[in-house]
MDTraj code that builds the backbone (N, CA, C; nanometers):
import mdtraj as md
import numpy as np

residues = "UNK UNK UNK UNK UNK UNK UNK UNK UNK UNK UNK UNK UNK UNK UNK UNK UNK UNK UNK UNK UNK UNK UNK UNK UNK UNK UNK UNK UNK UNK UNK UNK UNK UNK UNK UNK UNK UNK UNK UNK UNK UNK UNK UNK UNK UNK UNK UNK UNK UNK UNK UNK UNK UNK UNK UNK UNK UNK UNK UNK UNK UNK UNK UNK UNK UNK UNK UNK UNK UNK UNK UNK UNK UNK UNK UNK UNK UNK UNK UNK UNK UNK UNK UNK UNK UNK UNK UNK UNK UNK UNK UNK UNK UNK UNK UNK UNK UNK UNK UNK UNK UNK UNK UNK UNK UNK UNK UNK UNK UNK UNK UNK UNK UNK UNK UNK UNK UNK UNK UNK UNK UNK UNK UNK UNK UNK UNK UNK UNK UNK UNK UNK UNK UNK UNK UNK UNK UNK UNK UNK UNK UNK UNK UNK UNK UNK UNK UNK UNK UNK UNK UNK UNK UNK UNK UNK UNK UNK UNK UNK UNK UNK UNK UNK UNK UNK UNK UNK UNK UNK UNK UNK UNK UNK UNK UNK UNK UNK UNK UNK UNK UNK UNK UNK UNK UNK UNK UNK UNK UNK UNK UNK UNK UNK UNK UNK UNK UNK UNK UNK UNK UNK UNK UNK UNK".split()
xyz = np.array([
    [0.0845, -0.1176, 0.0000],
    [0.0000, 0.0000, 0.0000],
    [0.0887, 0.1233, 0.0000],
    [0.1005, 0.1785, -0.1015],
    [0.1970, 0.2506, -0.1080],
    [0.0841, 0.4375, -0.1728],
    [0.1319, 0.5670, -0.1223],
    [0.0808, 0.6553, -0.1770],
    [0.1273, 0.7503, -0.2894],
    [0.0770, 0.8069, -0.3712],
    [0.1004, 0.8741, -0.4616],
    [0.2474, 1.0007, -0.3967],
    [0.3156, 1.0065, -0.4952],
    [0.3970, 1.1451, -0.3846],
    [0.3563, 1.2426, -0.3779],
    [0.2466, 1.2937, -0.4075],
    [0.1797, 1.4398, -0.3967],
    [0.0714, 1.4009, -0.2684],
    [0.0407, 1.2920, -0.2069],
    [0.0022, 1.2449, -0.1006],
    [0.0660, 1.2976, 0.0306],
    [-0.0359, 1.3985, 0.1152],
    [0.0688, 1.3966, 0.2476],
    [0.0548, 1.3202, 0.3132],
    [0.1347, 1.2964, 0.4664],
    [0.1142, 1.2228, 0.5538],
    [-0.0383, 1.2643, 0.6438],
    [-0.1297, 1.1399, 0.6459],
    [-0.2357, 1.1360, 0.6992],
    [-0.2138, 1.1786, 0.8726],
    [-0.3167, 1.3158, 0.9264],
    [-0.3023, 1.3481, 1.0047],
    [-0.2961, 1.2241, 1.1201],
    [-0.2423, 1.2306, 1.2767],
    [-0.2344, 1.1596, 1.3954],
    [-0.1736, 1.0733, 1.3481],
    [-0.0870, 1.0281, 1.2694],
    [-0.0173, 0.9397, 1.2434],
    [0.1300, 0.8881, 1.3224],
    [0.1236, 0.8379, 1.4337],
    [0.2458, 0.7954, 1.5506],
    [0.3141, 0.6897, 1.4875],
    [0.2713, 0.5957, 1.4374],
    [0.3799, 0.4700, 1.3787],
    [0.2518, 0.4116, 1.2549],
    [0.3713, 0.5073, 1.1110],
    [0.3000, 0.4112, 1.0082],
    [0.4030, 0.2798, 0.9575],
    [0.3139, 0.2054, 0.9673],
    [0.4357, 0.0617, 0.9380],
    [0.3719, -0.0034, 0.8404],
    [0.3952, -0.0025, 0.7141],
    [0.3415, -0.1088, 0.6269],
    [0.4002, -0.2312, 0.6221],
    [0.4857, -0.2494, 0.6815],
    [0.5529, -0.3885, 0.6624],
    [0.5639, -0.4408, 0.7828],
    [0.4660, -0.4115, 0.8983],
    [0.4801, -0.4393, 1.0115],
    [0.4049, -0.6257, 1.0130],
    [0.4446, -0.6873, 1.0786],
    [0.4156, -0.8334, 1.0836],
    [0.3600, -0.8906, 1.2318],
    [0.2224, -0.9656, 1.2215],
    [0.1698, -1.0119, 1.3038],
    [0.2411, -1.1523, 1.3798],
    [0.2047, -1.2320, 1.4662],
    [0.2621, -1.3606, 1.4992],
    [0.2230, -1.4685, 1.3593],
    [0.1014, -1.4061, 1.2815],
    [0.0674, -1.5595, 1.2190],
    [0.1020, -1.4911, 1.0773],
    [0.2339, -1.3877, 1.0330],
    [0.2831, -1.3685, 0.9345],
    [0.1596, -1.3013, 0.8412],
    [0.0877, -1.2199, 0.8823],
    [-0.0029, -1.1538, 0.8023],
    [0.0530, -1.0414, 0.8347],
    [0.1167, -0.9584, 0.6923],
    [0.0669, -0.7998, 0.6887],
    [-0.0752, -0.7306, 0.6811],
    [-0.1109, -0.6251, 0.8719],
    [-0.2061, -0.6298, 0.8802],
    [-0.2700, -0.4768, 0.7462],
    [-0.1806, -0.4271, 0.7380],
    [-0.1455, -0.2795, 0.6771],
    [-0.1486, -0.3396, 0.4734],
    [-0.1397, -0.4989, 0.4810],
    [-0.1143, -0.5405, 0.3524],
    [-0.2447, -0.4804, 0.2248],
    [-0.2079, -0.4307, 0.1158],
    [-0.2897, -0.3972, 0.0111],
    [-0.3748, -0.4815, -0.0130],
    [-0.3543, -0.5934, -0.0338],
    [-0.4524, -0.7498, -0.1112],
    [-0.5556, -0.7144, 0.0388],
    [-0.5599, -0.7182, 0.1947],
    [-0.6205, -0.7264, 0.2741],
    [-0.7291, -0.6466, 0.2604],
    [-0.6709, -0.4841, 0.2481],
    [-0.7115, -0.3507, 0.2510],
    [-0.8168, -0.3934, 0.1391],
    [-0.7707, -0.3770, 0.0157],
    [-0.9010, -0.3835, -0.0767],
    [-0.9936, -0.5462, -0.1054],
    [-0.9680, -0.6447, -0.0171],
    [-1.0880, -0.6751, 0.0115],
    [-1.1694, -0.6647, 0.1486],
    [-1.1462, -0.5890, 0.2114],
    [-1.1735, -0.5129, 0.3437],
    [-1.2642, -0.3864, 0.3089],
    [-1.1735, -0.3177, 0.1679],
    [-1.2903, -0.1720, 0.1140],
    [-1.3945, -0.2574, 0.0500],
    [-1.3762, -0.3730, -0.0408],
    [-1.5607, -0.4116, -0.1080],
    [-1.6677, -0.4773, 0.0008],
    [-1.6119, -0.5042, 0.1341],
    [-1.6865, -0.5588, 0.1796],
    [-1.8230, -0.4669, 0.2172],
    [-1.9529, -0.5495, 0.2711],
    [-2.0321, -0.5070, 0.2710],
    [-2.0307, -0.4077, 0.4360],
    [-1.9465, -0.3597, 0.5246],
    [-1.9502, -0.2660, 0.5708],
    [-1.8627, -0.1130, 0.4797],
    [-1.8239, -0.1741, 0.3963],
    [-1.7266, -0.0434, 0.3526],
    [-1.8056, 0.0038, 0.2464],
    [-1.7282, -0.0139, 0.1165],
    [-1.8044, 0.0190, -0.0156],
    [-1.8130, -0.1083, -0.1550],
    [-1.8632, -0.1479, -0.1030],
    [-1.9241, -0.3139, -0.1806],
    [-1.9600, -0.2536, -0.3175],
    [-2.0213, -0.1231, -0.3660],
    [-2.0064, -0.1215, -0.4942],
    [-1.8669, -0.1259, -0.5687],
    [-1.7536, -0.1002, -0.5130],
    [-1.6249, -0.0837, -0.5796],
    [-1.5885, -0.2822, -0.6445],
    [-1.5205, -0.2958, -0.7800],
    [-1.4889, -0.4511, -0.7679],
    [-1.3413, -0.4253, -0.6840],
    [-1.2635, -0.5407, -0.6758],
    [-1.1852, -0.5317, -0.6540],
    [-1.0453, -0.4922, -0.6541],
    [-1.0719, -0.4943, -0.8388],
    [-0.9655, -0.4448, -0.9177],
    [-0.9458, -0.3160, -0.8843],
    [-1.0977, -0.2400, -0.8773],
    [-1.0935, -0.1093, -0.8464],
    [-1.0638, -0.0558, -0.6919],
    [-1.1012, -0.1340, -0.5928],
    [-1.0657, -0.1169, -0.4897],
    [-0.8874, -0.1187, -0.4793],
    [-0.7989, -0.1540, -0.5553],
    [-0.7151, -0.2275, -0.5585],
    [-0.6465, -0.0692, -0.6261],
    [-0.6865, -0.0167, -0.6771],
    [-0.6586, 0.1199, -0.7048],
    [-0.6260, 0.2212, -0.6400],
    [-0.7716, 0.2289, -0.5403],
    [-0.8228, 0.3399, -0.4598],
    [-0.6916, 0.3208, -0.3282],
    [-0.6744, 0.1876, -0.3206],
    [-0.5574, 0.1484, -0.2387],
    [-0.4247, 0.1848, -0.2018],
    [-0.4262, 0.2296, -0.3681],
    [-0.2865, 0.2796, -0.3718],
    [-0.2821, 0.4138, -0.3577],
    [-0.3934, 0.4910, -0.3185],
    [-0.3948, 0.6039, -0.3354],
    [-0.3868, 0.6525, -0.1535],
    [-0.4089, 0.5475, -0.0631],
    [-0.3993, 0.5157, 0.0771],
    [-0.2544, 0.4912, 0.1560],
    [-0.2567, 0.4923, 0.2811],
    [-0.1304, 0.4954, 0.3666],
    [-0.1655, 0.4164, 0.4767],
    [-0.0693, 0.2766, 0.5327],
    [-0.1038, 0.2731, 0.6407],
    [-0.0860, 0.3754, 0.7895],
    [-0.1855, 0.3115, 0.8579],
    [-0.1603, 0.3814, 1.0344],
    [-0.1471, 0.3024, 1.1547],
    [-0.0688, 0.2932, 1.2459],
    [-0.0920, 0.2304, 1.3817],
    [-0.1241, 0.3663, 1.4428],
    [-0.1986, 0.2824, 1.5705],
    [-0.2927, 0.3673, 1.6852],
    [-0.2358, 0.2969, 1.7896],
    [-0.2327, 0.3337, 1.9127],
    [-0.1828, 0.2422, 2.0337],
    [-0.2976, 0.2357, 2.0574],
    [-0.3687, 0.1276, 2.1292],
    [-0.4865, 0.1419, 2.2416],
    [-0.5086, 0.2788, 2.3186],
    [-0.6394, 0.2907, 2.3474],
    [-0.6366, 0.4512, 2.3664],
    [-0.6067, 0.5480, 2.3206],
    [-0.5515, 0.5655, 2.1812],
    [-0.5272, 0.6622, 2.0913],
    [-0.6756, 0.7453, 2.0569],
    [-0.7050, 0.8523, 2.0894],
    [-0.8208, 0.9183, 2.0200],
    [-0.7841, 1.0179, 1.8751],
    [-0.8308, 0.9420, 1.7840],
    [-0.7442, 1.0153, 1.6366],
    [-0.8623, 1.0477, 1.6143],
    [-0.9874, 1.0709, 1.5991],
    [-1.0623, 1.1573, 1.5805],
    [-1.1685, 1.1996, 1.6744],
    [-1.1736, 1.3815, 1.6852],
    [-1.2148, 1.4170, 1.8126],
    [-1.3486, 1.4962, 1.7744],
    [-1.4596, 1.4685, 1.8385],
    [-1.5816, 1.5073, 1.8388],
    [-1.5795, 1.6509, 1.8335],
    [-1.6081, 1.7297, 1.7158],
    [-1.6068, 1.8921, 1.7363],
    [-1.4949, 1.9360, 1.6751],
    [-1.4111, 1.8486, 1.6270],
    [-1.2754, 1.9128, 1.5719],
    [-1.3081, 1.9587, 1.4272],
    [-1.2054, 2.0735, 1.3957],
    [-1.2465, 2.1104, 1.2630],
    [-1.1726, 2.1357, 1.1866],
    [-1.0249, 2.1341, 1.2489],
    [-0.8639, 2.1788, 1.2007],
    [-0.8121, 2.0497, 1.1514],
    [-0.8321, 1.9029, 1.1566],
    [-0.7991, 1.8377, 1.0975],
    [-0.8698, 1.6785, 1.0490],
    [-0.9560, 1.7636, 0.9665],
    [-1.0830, 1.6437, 0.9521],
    [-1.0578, 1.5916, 0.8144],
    [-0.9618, 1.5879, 0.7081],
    [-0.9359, 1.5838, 0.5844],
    [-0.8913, 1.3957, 0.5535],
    [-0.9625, 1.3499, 0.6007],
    [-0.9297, 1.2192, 0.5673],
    [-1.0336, 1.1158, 0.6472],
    [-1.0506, 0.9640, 0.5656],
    [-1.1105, 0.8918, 0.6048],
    [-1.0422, 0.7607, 0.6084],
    [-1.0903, 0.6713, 0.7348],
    [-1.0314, 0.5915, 0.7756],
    [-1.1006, 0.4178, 0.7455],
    [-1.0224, 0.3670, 0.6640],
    [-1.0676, 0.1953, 0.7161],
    [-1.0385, 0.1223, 0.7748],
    [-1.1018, 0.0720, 0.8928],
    [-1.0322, -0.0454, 0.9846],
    [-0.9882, -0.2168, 0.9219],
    [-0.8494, -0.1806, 0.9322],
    [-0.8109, -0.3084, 0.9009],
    [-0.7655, -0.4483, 0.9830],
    [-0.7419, -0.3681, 1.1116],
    [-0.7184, -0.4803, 1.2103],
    [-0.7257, -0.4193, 1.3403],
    [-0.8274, -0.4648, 1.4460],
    [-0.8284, -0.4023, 1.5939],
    [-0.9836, -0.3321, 1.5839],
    [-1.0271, -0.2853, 1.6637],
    [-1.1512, -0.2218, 1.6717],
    [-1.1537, -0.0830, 1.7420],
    [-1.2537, -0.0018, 1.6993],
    [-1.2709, 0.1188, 1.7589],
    [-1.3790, 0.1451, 1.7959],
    [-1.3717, 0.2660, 1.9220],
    [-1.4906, 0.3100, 2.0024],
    [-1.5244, 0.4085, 1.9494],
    [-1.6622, 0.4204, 1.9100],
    [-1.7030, 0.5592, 1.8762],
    [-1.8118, 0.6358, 1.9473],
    [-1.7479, 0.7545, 2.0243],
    [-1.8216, 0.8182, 2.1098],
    [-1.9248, 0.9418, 2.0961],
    [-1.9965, 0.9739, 2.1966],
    [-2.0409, 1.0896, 2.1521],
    [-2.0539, 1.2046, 2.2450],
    [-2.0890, 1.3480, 2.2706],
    [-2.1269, 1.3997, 2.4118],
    [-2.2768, 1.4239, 2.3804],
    [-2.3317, 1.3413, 2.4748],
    [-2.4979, 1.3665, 2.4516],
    [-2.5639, 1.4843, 2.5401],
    [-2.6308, 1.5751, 2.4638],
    [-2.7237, 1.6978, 2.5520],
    [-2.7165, 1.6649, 2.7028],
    [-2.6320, 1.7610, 2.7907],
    [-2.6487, 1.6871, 2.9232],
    [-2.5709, 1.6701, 3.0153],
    [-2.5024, 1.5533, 2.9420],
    [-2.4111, 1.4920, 3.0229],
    [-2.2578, 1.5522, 2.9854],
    [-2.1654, 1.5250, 3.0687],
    [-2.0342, 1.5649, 3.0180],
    [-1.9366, 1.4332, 2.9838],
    [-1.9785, 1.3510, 2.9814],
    [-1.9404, 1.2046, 3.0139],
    [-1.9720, 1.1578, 2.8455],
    [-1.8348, 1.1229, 2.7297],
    [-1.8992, 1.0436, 2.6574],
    [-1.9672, 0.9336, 2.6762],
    [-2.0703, 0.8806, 2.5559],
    [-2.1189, 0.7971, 2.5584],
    [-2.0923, 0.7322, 2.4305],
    [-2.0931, 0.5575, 2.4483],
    [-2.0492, 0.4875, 2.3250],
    [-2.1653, 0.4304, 2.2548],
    [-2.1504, 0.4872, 2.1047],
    [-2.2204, 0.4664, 2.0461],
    [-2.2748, 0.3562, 1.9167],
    [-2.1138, 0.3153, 1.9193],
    [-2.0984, 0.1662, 1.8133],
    [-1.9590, 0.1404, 1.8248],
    [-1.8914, 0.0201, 1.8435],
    [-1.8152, -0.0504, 1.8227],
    [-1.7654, -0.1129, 1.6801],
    [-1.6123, -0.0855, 1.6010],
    [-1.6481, -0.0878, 1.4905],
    [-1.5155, -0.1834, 1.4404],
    [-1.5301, -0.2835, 1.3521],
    [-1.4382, -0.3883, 1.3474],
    [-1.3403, -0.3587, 1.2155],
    [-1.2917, -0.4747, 1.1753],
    [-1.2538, -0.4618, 1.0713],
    [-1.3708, -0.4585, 1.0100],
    [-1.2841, -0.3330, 0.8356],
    [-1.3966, -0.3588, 0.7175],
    [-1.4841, -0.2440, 0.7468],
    [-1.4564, -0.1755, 0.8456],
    [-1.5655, -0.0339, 0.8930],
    [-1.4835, 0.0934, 0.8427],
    [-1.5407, 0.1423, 0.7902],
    [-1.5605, 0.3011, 0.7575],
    [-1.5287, 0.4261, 0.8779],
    [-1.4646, 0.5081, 0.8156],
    [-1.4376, 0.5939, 0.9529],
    [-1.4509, 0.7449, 0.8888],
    [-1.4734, 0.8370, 0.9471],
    [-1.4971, 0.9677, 0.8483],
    [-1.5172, 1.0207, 0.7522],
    [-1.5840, 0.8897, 0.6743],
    [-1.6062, 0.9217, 0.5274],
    [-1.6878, 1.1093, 0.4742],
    [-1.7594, 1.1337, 0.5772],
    [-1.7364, 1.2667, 0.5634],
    [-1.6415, 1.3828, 0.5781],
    [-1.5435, 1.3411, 0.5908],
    [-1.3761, 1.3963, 0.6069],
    [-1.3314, 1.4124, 0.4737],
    [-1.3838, 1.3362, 0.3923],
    [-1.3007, 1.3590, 0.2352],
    [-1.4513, 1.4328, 0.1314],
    [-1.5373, 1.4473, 0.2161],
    [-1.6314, 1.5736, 0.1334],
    [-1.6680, 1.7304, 0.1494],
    [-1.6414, 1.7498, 0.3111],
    [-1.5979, 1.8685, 0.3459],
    [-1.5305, 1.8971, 0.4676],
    [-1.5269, 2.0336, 0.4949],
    [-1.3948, 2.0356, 0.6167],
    [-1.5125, 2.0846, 0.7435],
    [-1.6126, 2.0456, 0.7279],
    [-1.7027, 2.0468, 0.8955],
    [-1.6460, 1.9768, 1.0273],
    [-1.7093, 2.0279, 1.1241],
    [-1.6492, 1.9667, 1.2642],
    [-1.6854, 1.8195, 1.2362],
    [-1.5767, 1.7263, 1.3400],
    [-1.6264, 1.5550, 1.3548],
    [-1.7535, 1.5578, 1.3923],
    [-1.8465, 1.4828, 1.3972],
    [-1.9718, 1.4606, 1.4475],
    [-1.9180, 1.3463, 1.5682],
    [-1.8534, 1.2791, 1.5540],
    [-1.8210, 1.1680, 1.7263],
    [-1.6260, 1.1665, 1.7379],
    [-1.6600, 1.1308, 1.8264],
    [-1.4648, 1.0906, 1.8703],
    [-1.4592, 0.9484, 1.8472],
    [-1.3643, 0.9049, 1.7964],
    [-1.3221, 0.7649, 1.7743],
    [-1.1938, 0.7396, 1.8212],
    [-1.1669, 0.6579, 1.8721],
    [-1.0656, 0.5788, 2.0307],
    [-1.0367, 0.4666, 1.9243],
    [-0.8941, 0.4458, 1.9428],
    [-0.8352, 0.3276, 1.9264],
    [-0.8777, 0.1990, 2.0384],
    [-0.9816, 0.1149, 2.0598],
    [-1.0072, -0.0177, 2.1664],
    [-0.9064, -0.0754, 2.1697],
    [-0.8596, -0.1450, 2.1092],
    [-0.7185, -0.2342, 2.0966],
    [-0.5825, -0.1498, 2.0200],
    [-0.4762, -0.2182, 2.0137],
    [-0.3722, -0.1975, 1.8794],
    [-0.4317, -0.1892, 1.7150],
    [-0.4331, -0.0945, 1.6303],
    [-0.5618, -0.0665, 1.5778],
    [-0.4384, -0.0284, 1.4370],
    [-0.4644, -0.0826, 1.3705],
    [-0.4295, -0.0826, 1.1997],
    [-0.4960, -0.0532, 1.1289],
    [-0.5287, 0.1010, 1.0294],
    [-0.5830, 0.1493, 0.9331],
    [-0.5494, 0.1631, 0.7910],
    [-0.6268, 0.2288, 0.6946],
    [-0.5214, 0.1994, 0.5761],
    [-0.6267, 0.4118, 0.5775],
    [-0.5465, 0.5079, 0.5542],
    [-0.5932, 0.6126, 0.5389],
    [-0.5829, 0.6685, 0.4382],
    [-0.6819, 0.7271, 0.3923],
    [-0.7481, 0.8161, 0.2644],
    [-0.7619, 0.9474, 0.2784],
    [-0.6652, 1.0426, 0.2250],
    [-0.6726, 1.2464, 0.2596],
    [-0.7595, 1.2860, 0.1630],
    [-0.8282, 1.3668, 0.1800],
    [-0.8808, 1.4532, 0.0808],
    [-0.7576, 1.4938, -0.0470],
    [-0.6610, 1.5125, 0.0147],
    [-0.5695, 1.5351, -0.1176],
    [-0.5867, 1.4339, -0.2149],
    [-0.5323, 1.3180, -0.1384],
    [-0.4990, 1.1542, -0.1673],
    [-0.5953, 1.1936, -0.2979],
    [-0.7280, 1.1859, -0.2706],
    [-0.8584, 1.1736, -0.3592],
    [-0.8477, 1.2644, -0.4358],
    [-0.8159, 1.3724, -0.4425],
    [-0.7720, 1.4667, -0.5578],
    [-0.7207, 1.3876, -0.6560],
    [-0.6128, 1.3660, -0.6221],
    [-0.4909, 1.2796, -0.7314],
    [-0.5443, 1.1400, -0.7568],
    [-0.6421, 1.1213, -0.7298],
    [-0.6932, 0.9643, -0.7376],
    [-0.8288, 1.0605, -0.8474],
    [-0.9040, 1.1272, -0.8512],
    [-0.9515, 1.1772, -0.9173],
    [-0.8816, 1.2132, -1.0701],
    [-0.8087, 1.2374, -1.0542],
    [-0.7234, 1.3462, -1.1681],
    [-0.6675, 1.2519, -1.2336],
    [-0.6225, 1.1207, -1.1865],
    [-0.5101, 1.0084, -1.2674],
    [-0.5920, 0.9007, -1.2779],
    [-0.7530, 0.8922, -1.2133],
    [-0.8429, 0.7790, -1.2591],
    [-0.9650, 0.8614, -1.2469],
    [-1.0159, 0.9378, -1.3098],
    [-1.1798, 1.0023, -1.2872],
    [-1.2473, 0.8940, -1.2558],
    [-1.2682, 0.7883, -1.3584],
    [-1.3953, 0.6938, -1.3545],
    [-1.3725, 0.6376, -1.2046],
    [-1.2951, 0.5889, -1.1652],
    [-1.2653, 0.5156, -1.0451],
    [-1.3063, 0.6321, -0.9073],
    [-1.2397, 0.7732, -0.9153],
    [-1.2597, 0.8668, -0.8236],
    [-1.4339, 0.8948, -0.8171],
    [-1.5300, 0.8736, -0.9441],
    [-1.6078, 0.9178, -0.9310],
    [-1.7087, 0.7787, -0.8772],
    [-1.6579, 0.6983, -0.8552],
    [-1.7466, 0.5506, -0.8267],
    [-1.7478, 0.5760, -0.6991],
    [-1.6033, 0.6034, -0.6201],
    [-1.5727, 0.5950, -0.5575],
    [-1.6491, 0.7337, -0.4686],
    [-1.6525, 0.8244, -0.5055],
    [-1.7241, 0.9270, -0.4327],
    [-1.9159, 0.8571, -0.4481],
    [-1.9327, 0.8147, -0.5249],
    [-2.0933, 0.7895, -0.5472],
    [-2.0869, 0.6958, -0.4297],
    [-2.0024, 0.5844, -0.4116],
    [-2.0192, 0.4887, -0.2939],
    [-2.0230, 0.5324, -0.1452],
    [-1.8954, 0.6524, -0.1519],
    [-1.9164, 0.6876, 0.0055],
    [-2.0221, 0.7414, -0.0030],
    [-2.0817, 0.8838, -0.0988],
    [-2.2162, 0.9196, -0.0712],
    [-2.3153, 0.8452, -0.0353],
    [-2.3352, 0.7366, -0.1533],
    [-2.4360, 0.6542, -0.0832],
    [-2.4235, 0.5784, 0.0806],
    [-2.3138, 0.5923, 0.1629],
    [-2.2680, 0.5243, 0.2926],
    [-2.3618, 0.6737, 0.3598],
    [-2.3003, 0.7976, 0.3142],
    [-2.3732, 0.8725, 0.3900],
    [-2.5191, 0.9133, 0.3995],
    [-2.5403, 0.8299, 0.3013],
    [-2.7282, 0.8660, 0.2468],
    [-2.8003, 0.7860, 0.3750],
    [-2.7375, 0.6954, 0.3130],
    [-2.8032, 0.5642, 0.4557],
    [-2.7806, 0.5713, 0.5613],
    [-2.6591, 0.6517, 0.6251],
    [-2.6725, 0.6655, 0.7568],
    [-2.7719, 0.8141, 0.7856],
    [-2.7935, 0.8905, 0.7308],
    [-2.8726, 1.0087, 0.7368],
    [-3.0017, 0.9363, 0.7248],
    [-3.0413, 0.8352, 0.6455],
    [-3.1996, 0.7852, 0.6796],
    [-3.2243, 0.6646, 0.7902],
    [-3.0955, 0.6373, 0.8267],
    [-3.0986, 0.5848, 0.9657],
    [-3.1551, 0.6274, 1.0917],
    [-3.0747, 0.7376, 1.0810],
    [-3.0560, 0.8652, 1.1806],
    [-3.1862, 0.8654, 1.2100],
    [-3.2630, 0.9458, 1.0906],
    [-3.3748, 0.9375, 1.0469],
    [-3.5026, 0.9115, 1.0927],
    [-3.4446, 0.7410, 1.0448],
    [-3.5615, 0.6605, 1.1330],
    [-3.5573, 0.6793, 1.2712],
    [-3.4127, 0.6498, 1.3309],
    [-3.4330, 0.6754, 1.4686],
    [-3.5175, 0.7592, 1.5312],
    [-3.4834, 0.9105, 1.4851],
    [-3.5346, 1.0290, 1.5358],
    [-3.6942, 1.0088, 1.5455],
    [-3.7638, 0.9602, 1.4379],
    [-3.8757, 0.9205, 1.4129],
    [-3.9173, 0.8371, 1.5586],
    [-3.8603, 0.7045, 1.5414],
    [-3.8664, 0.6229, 1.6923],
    [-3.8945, 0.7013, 1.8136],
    [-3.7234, 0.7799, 1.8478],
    [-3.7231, 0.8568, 1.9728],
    [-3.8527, 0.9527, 1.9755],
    [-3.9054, 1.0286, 1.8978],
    [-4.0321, 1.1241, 1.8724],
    [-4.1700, 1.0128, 1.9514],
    [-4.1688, 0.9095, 1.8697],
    [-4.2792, 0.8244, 1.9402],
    [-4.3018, 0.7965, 2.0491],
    [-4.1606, 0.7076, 2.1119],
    [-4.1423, 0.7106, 2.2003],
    [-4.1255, 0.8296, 2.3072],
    [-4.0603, 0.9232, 2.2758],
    [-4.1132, 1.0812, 2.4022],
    [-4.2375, 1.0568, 2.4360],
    [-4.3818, 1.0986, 2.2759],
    [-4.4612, 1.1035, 2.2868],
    [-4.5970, 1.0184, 2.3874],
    [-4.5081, 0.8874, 2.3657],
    [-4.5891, 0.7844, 2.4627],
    [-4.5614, 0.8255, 2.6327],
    [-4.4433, 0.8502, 2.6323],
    [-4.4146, 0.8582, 2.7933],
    [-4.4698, 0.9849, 2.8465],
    [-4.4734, 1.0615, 2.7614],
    [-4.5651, 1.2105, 2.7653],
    [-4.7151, 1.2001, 2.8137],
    [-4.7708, 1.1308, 2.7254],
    [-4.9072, 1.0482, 2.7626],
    [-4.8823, 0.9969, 2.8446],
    [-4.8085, 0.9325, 2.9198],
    [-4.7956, 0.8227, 3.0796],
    [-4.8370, 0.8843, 3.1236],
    [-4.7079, 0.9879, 3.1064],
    [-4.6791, 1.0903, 3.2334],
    [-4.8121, 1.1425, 3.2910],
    [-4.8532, 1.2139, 3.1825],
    [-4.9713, 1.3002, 3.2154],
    [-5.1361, 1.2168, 3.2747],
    [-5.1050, 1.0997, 3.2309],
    [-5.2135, 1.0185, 3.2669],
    [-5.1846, 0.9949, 3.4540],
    [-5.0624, 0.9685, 3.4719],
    [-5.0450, 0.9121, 3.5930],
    [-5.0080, 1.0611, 3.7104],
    [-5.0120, 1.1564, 3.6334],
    [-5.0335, 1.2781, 3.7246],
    [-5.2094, 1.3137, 3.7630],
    [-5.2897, 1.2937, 3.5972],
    [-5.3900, 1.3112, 3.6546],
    [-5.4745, 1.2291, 3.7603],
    [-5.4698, 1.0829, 3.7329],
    [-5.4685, 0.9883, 3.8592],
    [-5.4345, 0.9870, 3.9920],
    [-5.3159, 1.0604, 4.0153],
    [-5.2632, 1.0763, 4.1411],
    [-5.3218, 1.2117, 4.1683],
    [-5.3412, 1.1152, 4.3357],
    [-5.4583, 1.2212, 4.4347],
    [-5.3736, 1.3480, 4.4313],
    [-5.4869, 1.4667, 4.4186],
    [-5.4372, 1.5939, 4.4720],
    [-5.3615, 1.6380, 4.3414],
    [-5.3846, 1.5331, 4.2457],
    [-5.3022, 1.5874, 4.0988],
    [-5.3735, 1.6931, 4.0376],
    [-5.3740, 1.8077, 3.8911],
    [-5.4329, 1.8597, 3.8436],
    [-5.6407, 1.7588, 3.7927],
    [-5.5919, 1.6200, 3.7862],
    [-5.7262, 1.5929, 3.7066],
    [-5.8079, 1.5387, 3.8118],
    [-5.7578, 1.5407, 3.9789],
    [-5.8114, 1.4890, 4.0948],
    [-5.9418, 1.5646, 4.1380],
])
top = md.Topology()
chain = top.add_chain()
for i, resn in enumerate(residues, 1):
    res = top.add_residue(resn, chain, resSeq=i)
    for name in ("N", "CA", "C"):
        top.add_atom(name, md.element.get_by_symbol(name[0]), res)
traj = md.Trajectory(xyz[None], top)
């Protein structure tokens, strides 16, 4: 996995090792891994392989130590890249209305997607993501994708239609949820008010 030289180094980057070696002789940082890790069905399953196998080269590996937080909820100075998990898992947090205490919101393995809104504009993170274990990425800059644009359009532009569509679906996720949580308020709203008017000395007493 090697990057273009007009590629910079992907921000939080403490030890990139592409040739770093596991006990059972797998490079975890290895290209052949990486792009069948991007078609899978958490990443971008429209890409084939060949083409994934492209987009690859346009990537860098990363190590994270455990407890590494490489992307921070609210940040806005260095959001220019997106991340695929290739080996180890990450926590992804959030600060919910309220509390000051993150809260975890998905656990994410190999084959998962990480800021894919990082390579469409330069807005704050929406969550913090924590290295859980020793954590191997293969990273994608907004530059990266420039030059992956410019020296393969057809491929840059598949490739942007796929993450969009990652972000479509999580926005009608969201979505639905919000929908849910709305219902649900609404019912406990009705409790509420039922079991105030019931209780003696309440408004409906």
């Amino acid at each position: 996995m090697t990057a273009p030289s007009d590629a910079p180094t992907p921000p939080h980057q403490p030890h990139a090792d592409p040739g770093h070696e596991h006990g059972d002789g797998e490079a975890p940082t290895g290209a052949e891994r990486a792009a069948q890790l991007l078609t899978a069905p958490k990443a971008l399953s429209q890409l084939s392989l060949q083409e994934a196998h492209v987009v690859v080269d346009y990537m860098v590996p990363a190590h994270f130590s455990k407890g590494t937080c490489f992307i921070r909820e609210g940040d806005s100075a260095d959001t220019g890249f997106m991340a695929l998990v290739i080996r180890g898992e990450v926590i992804v947090e959030n600060i919910i209305v309220s509390r000051t205490q993150p809260v975890t919101v998905a656990v994410l393995e190999p084959g998962s997607l990480i800021g894919e809104m990082g390579l469409l504009d330069s807005g704050p993170r929406s969550a913090s993501c924590t290295a859980g274990t020793e954590l191997y990425c293969a990273i994608l800059t907004r530059h990266a994708l420039q030059s992956l644009i410019a020296h393969n359009p057809a491929i840059g532009a598949k490739l942007l239609l796929a993450v969009s569509a990652r972000i479509a679906e999580r926005l009608r996720d969201t979505a639905r949820k919000l929908r849910l949580y709305a219902k649900l308020a609404l019912t406990m709203q009705l409790e509420i008010d039922r079991i105030v008017r019931e209780t003696p000395g309440g408004p409906g007493a």
